[in-house]
Biopython code that builds the backbone (N, CA, C, O; Angstrom):
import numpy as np
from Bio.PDB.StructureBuilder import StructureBuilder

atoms = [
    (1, "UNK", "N", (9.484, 0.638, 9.270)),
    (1, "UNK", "CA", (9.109, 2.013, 9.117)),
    (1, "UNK", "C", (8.062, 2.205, 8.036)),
    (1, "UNK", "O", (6.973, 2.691, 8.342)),
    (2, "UNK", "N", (8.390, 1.777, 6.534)),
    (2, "UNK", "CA", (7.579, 2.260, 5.770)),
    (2, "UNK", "C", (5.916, 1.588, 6.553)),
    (2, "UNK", "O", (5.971, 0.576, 7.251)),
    (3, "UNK", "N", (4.517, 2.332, 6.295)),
    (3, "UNK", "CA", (3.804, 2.136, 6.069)),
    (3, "UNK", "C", (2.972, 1.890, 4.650)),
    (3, "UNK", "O", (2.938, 2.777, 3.797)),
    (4, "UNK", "N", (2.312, 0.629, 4.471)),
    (4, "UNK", "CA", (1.417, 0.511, 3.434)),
    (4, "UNK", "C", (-0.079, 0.501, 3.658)),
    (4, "UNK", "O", (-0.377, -0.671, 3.883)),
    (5, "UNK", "N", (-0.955, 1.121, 3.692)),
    (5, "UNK", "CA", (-2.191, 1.639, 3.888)),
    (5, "UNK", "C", (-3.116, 1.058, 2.426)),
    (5, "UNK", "O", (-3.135, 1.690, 1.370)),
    (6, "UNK", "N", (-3.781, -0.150, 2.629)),
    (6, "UNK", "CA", (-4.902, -0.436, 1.092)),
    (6, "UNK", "C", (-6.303, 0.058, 1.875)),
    (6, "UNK", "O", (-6.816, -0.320, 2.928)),
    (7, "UNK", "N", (-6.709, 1.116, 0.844)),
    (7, "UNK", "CA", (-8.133, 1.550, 0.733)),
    (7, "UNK", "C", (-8.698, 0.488, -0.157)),
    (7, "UNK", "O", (-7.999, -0.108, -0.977)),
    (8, "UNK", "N", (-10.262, 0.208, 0.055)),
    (8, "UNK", "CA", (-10.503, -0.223, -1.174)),
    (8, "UNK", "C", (-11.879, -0.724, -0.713)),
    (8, "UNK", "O", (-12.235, -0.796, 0.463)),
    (9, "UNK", "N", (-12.625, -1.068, -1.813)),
    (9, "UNK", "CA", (-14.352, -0.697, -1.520)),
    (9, "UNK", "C", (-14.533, -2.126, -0.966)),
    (9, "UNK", "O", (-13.630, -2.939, -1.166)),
    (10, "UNK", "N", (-15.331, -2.388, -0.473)),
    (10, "UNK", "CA", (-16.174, -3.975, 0.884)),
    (10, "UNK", "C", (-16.171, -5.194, -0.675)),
    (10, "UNK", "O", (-15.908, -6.378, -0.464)),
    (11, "UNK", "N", (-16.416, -4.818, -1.809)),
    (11, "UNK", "CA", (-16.274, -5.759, -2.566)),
    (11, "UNK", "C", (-14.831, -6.337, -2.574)),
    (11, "UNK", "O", (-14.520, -7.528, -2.537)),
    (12, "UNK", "N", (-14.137, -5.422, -2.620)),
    (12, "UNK", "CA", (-12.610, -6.317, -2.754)),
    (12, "UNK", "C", (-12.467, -7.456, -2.164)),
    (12, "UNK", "O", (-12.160, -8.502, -2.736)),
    (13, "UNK", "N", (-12.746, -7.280, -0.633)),
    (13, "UNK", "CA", (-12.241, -8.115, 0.384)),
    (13, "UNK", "C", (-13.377, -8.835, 0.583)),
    (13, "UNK", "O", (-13.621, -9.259, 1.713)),
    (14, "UNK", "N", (-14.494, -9.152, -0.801)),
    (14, "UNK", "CA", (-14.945, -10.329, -0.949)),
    (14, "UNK", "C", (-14.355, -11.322, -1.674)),
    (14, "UNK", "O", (-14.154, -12.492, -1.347)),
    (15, "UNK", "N", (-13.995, -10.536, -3.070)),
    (15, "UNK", "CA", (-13.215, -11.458, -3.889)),
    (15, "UNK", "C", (-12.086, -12.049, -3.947)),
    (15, "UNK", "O", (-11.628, -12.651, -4.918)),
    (16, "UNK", "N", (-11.268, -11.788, -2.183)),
    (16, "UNK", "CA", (-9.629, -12.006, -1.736)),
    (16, "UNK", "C", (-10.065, -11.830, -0.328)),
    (16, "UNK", "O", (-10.776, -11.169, 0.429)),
    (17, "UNK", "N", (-9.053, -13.003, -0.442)),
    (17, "UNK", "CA", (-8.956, -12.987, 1.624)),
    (17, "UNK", "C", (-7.747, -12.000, 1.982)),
    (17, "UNK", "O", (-6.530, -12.066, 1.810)),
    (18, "UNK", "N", (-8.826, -10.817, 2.699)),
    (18, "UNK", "CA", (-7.965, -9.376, 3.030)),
    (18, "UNK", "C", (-6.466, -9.954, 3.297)),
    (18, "UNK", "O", (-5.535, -9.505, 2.630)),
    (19, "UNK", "N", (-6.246, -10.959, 4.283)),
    (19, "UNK", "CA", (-5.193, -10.946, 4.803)),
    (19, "UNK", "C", (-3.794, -11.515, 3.317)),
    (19, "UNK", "O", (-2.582, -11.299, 3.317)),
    (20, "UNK", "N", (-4.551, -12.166, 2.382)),
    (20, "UNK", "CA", (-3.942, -12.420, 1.107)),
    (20, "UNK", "C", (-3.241, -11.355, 0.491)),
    (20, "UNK", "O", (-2.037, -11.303, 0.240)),
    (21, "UNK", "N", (-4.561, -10.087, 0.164)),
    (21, "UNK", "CA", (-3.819, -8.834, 0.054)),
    (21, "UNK", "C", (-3.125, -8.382, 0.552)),
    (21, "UNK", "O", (-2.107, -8.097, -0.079)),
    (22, "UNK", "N", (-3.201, -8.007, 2.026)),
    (22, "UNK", "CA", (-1.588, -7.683, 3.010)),
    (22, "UNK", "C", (-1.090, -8.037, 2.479)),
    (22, "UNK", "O", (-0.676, -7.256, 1.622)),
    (23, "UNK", "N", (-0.549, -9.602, 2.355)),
    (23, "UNK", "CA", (0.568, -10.299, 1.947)),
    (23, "UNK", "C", (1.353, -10.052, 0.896)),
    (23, "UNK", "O", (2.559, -9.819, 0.970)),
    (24, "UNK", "N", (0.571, -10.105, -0.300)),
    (24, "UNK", "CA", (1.050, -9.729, -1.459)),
    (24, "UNK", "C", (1.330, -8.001, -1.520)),
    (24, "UNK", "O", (2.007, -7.702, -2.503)),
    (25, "UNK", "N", (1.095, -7.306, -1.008)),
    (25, "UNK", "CA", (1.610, -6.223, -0.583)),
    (25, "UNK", "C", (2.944, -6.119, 0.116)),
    (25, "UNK", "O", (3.987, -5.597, -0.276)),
    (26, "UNK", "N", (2.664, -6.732, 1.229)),
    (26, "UNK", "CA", (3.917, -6.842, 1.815)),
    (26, "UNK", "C", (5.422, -7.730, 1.006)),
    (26, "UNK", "O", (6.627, -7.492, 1.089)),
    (27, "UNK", "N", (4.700, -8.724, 0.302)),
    (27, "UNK", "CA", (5.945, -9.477, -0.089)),
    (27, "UNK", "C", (6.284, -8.456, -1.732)),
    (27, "UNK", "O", (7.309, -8.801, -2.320)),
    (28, "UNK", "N", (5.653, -7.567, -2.232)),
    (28, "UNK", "CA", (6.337, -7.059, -3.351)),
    (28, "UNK", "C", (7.025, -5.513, -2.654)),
    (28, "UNK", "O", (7.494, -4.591, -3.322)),
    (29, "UNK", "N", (6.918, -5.569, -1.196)),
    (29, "UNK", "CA", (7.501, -4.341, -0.750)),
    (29, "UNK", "C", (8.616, -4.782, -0.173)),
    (29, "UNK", "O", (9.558, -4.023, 0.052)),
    (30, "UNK", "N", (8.627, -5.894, 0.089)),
    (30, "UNK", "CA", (10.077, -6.788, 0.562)),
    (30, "UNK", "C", (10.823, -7.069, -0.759)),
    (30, "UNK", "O", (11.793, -6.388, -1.093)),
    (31, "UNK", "N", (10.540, -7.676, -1.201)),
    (31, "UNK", "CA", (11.213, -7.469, -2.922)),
    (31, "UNK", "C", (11.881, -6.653, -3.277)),
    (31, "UNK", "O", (12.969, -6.783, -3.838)),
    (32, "UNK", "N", (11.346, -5.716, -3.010)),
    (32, "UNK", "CA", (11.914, -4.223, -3.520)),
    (32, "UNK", "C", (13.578, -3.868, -3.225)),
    (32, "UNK", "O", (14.352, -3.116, -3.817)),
    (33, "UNK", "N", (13.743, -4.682, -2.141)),
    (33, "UNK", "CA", (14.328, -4.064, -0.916)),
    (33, "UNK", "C", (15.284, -3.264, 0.021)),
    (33, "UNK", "O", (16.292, -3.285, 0.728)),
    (34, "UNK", "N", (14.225, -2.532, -0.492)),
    (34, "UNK", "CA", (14.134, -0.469, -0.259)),
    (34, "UNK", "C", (14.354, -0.821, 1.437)),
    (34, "UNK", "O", (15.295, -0.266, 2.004)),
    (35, "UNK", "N", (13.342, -1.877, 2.318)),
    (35, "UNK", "CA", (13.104, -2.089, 3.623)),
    (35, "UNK", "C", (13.481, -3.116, 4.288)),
    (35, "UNK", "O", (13.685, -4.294, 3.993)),
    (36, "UNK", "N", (13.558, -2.381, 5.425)),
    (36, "UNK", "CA", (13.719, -4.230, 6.605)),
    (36, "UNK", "C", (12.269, -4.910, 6.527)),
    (36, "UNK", "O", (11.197, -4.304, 6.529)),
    (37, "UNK", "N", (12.432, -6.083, 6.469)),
    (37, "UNK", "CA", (11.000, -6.879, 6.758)),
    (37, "UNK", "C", (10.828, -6.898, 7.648)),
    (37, "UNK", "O", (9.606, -6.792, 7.752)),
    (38, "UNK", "N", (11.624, -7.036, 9.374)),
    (38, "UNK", "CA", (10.946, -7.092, 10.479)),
    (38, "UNK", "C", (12.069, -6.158, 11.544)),
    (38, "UNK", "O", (13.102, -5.597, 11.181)),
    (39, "UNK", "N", (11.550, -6.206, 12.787)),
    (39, "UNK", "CA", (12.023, -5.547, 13.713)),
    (39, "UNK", "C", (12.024, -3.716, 13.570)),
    (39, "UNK", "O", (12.097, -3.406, 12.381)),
    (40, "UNK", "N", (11.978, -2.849, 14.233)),
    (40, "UNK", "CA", (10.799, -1.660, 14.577)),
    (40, "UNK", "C", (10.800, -1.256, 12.946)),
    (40, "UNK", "O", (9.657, -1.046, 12.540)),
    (41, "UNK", "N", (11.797, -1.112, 11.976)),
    (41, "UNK", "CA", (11.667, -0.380, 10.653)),
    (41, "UNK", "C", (11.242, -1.273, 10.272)),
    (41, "UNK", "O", (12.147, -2.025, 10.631)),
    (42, "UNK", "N", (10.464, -1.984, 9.732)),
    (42, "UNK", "CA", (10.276, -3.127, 9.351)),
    (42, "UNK", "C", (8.450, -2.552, 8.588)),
    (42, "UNK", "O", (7.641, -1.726, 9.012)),
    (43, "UNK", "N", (8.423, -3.511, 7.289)),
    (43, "UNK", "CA", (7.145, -3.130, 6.742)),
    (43, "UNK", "C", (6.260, -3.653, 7.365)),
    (43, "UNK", "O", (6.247, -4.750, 7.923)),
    (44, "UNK", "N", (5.032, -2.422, 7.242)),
    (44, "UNK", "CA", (3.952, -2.650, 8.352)),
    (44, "UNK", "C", (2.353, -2.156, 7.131)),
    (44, "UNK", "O", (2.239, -0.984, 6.774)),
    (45, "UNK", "N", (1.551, -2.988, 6.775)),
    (45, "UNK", "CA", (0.336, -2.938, 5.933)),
    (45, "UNK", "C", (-0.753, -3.465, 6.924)),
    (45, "UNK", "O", (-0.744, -4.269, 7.856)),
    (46, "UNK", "N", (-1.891, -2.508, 6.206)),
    (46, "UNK", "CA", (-2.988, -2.915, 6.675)),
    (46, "UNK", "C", (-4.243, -2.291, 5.603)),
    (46, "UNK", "O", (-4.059, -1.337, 4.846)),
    (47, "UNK", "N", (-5.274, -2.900, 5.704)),
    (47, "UNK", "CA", (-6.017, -3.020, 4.927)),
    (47, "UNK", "C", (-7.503, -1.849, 5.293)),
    (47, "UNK", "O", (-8.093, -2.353, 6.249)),
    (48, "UNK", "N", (-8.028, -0.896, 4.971)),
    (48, "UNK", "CA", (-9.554, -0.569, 5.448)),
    (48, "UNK", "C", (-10.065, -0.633, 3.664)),
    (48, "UNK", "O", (-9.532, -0.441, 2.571)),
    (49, "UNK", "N", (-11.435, -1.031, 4.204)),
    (49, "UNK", "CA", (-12.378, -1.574, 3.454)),
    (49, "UNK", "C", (-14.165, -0.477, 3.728)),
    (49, "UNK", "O", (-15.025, -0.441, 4.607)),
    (50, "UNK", "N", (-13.985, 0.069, 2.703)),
    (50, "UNK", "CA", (-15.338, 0.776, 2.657)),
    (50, "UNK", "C", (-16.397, 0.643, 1.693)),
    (50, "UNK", "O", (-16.406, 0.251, 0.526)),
    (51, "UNK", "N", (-17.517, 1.181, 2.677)),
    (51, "UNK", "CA", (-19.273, 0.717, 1.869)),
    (51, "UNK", "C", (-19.788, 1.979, 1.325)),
    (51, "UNK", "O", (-20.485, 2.065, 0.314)),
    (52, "UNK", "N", (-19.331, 3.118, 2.190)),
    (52, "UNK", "CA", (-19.714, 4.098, 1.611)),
    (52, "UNK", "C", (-18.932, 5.057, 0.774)),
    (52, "UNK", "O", (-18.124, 5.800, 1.331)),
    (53, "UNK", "N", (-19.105, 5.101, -0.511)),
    (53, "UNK", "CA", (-17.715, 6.086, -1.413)),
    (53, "UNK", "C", (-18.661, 6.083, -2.700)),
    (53, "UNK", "O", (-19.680, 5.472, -3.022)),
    (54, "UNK", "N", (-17.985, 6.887, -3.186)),
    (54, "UNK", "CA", (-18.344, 7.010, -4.534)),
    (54, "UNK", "C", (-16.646, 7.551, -5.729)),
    (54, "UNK", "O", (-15.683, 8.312, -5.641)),
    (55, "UNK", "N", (-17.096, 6.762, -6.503)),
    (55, "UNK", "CA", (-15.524, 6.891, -7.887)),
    (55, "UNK", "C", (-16.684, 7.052, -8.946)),
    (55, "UNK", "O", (-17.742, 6.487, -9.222)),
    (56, "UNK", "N", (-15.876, 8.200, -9.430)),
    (56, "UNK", "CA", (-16.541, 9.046, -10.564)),
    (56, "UNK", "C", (-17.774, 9.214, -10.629)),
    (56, "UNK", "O", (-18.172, 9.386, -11.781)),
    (57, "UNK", "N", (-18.573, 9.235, -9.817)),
    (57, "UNK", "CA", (-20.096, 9.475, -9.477)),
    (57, "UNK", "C", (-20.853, 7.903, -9.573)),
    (57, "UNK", "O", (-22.052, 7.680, -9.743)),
    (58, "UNK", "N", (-19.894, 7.051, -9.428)),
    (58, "UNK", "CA", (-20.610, 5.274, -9.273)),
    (58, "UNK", "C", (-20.096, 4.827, -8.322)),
    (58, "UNK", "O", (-19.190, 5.330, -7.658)),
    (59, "UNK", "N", (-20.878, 3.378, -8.100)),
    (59, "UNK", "CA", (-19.827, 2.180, -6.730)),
    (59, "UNK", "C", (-18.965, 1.552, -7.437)),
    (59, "UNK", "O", (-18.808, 0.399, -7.035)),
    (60, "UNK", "N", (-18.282, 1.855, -8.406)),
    (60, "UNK", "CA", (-17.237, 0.960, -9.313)),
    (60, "UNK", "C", (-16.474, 0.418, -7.874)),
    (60, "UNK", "O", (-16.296, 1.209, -6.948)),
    (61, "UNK", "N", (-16.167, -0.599, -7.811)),
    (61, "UNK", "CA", (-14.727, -0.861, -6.951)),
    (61, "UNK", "C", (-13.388, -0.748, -7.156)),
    (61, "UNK", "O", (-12.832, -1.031, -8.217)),
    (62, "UNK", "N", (-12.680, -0.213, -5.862)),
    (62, "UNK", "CA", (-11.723, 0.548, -5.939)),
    (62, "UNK", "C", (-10.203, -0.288, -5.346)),
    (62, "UNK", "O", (-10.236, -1.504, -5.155)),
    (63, "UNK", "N", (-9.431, 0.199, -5.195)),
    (63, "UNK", "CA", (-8.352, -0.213, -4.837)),
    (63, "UNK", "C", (-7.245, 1.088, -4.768)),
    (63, "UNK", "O", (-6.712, 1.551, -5.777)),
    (64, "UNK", "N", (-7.002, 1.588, -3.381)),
    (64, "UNK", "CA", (-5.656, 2.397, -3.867)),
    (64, "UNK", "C", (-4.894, 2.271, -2.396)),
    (64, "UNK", "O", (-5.434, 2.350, -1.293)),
    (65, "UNK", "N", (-3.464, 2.050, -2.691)),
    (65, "UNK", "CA", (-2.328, 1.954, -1.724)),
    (65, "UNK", "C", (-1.945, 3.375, -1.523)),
    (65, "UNK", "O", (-1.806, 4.154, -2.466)),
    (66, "UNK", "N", (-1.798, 3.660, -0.423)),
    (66, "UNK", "CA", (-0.818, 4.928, 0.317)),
    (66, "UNK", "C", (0.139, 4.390, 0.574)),
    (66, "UNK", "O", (-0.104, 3.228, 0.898)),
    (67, "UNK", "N", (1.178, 4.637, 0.605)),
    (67, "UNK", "CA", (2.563, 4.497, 0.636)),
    (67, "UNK", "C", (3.238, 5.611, 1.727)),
    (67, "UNK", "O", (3.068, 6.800, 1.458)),
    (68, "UNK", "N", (3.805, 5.348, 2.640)),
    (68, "UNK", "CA", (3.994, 6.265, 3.478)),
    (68, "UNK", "C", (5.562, 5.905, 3.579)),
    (68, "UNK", "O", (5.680, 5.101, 4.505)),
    (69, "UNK", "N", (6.504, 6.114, 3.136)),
    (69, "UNK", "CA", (8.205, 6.058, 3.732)),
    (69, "UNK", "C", (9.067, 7.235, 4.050)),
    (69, "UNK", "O", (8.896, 8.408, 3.716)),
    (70, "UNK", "N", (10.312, 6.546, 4.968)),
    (70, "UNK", "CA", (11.023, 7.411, 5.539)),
    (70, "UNK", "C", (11.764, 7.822, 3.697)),
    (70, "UNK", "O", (11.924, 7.085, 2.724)),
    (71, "UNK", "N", (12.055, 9.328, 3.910)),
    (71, "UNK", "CA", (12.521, 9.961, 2.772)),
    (71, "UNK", "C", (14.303, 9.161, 2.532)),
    (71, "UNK", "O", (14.944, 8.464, 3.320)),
    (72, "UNK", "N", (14.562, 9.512, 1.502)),
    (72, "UNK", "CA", (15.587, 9.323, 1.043)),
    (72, "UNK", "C", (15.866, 8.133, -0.118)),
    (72, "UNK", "O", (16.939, 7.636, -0.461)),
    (73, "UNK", "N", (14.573, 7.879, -0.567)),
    (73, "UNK", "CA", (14.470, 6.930, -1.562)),
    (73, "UNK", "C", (14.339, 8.279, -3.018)),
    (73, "UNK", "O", (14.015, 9.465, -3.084)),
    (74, "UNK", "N", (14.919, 6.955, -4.214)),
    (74, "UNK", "CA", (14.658, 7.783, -5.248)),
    (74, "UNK", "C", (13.460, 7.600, -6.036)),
    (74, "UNK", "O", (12.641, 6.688, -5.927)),
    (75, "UNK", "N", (13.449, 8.815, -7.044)),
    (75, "UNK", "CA", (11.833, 8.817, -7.574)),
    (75, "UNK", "C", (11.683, 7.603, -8.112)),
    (75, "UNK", "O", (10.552, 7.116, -8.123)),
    (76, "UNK", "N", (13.066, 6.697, -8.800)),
    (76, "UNK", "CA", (13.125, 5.861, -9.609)),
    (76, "UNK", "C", (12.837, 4.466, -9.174)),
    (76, "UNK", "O", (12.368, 3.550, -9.849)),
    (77, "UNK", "N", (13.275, 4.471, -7.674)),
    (77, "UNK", "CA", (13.282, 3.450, -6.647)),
    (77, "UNK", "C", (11.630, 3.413, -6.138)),
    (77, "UNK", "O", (11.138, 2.420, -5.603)),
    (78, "UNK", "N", (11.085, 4.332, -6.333)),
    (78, "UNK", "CA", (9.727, 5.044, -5.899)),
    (78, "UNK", "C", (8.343, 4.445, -6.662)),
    (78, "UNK", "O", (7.213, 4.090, -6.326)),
    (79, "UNK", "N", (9.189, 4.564, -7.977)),
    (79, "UNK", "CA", (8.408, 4.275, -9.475)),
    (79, "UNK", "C", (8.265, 2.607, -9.548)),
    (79, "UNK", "O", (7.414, 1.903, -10.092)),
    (80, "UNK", "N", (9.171, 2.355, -8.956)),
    (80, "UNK", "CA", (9.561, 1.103, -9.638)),
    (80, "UNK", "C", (8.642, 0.111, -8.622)),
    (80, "UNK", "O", (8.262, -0.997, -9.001)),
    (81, "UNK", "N", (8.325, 0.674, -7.231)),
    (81, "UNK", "CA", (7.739, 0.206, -5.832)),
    (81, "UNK", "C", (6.412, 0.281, -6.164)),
    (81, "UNK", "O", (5.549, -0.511, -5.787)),
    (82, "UNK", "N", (6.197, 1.551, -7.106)),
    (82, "UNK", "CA", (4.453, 1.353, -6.813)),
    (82, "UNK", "C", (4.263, 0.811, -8.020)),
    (82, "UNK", "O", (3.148, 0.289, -8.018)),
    (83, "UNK", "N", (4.960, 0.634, -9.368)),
    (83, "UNK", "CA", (4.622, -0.591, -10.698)),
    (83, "UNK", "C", (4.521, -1.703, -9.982)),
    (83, "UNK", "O", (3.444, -2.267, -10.172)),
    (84, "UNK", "N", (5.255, -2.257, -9.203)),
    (84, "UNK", "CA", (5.368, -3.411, -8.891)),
    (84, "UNK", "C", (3.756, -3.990, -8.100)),
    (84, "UNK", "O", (2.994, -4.922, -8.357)),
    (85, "UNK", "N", (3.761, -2.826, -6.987)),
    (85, "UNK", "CA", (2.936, -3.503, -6.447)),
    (85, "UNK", "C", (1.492, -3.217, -7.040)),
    (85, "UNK", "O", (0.600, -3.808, -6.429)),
    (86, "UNK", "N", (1.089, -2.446, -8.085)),
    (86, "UNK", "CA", (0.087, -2.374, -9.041)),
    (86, "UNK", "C", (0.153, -2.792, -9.580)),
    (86, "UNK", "O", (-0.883, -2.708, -10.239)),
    (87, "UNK", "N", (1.202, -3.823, -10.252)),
    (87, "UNK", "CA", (0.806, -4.404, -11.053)),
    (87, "UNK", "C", (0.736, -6.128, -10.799)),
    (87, "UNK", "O", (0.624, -7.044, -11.614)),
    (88, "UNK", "N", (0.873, -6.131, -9.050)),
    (88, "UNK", "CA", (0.326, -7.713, -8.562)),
    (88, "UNK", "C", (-0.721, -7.223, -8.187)),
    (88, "UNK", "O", (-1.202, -8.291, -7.808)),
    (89, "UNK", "N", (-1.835, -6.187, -7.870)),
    (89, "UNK", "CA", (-2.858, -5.975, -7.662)),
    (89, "UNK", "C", (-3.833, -5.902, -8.582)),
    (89, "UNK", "O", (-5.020, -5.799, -8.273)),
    (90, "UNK", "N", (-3.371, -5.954, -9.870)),
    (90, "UNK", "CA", (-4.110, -6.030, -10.800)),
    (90, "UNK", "C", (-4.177, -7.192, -11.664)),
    (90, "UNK", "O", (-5.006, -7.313, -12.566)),
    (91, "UNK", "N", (-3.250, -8.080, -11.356)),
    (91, "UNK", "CA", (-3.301, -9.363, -12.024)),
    (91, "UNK", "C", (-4.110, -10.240, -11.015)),
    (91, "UNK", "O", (-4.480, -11.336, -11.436)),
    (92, "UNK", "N", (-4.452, -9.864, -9.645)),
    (92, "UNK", "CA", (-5.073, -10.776, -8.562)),
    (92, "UNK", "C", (-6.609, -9.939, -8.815)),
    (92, "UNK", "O", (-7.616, -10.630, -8.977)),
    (93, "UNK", "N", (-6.702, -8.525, -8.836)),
    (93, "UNK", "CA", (-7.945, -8.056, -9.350)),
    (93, "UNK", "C", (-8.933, -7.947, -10.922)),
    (93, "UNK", "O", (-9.810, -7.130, -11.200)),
    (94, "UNK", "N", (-8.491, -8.887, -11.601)),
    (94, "UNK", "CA", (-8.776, -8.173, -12.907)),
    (94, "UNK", "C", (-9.761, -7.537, -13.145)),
    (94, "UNK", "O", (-9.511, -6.852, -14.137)),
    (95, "UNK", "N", (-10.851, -7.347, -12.768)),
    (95, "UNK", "CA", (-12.157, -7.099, -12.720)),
    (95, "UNK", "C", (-12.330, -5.808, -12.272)),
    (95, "UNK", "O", (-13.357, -5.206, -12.587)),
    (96, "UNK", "N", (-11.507, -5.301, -11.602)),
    (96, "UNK", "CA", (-11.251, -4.177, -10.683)),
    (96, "UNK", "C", (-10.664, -3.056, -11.814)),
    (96, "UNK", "O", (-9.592, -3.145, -12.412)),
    (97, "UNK", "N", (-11.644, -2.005, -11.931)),
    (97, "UNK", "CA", (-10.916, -0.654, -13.005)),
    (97, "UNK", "C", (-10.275, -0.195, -12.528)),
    (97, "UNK", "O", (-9.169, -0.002, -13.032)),
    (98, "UNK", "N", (-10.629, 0.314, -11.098)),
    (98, "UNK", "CA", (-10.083, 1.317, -10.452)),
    (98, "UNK", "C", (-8.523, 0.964, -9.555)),
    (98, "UNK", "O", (-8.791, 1.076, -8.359)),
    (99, "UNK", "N", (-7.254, 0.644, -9.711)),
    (99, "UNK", "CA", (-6.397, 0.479, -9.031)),
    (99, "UNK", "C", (-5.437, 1.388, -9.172)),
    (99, "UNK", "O", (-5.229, 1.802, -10.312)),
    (100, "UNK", "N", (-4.582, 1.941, -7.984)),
    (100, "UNK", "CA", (-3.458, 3.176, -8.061)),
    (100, "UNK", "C", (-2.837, 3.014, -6.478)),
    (100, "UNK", "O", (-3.331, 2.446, -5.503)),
    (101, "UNK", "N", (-1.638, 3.697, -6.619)),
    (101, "UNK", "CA", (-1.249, 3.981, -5.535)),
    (101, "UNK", "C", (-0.342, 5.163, -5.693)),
    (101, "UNK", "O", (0.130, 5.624, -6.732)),
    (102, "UNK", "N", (-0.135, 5.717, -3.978)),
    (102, "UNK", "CA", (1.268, 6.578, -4.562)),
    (102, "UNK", "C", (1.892, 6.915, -3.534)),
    (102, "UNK", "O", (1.241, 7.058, -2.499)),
    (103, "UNK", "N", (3.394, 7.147, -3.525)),
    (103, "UNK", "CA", (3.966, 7.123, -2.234)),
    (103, "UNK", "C", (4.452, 8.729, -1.981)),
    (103, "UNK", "O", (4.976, 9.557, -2.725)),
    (104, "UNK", "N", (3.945, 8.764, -0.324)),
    (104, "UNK", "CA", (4.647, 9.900, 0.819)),
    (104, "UNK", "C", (6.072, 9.670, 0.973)),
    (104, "UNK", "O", (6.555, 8.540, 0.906)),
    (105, "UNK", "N", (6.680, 10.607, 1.157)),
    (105, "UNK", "CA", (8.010, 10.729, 1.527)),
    (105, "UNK", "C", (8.038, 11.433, 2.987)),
    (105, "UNK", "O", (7.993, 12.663, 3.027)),
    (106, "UNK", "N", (8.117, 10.627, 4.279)),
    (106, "UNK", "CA", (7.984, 11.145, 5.844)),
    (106, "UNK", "C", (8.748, 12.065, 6.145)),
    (106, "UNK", "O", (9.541, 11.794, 5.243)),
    (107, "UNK", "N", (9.210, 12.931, 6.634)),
    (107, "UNK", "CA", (10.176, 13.904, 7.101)),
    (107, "UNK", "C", (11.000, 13.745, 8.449)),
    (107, "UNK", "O", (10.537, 14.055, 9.546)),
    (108, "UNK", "N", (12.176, 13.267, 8.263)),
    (108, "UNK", "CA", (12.724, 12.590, 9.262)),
    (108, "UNK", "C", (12.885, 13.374, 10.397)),
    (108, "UNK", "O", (12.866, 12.843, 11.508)),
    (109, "UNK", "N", (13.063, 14.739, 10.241)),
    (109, "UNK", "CA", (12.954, 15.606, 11.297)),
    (109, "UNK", "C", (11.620, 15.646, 12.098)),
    (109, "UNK", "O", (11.509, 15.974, 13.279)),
    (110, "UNK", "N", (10.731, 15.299, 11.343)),
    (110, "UNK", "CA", (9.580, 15.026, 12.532)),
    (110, "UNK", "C", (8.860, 14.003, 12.783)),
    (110, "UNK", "O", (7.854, 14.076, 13.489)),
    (111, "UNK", "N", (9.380, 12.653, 12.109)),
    (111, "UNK", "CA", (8.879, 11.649, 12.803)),
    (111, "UNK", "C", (9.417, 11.627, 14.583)),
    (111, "UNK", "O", (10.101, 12.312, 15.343)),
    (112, "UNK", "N", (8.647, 10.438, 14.604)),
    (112, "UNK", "CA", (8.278, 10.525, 15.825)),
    (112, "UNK", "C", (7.779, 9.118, 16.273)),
    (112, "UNK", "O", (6.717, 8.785, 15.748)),
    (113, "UNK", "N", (8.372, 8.165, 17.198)),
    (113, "UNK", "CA", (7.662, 6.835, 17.862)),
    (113, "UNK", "C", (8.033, 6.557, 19.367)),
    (113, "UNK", "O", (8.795, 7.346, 19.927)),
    (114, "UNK", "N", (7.497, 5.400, 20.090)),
    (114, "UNK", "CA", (7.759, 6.021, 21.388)),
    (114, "UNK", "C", (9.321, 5.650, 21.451)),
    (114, "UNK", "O", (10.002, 6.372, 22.179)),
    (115, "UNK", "N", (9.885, 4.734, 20.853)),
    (115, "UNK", "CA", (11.314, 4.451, 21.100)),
    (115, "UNK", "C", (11.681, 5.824, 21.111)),
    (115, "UNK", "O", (12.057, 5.986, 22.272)),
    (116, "UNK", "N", (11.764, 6.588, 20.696)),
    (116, "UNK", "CA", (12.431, 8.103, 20.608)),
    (116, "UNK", "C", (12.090, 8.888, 21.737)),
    (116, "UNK", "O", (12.878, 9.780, 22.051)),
    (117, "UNK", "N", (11.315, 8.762, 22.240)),
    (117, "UNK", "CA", (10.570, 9.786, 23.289)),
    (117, "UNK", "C", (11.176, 9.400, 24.863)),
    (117, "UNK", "O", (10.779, 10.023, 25.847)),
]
sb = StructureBuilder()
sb.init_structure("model")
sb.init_model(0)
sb.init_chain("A")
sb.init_seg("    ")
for serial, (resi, resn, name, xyz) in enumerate(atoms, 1):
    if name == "N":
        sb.init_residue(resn, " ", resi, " ")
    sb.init_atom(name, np.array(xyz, "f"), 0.0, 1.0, " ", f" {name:<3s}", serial, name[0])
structure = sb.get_structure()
């Protein structure tokens, strides 16, 4: 279920093999474990990579995770998910100013996938 979504500028995913990042995304969201690792709830990341943006009126390179989960986690459980995984994104980026993330809480009343339908 949860989704992990990395934004982050075309430089990143020079200096790391994108699919590295998934990984380490995925394995500090398994860690956690807030989630199933596999089968339909199961953590699901993916990476977009952009050329055109601007942070604080420069091309600084960027890095930020969306966090998308089914509700019922705590703020503390919440806190502790996005330290973690900012702070393996920043020991694999050092160079990188710009890193953040922050997590959605889904509304179970209106999700929605085709198993349900």
């Amino acid at each position: 279920m949860p989704h992990f979504i990395i934004e982050c500028s075309n430089n990143v995913i020079e200096l790391q093999d994108p699919q590295e990042i998934v990984q380490a995304v995925f394995d500090k969201a398994q860690a956690s474990t807030l989630f199933a690792a596999e089968g339909p709830g199961g953590i699901k990341v993916r990476i977009k990579n952009y050329a055109h943006y601007t942070t604080v009126n420069s091309q600084a390179d960027f890095i930020h995770v969306f966090g998308h989960i089914m509700e019922g986690r705590s703020s503390d459980q919440k806190k502790e998910l996005t330290h973690s995984i900012v702070g393996q994104l920043k020991a694999m980026f050092p160079s990188v100013l710009i890193i953040s993330m922050n997590i959605y809480d889904i509304d179970k009343s209106s999700y929605c996938n085709k198993s349900m339908v």
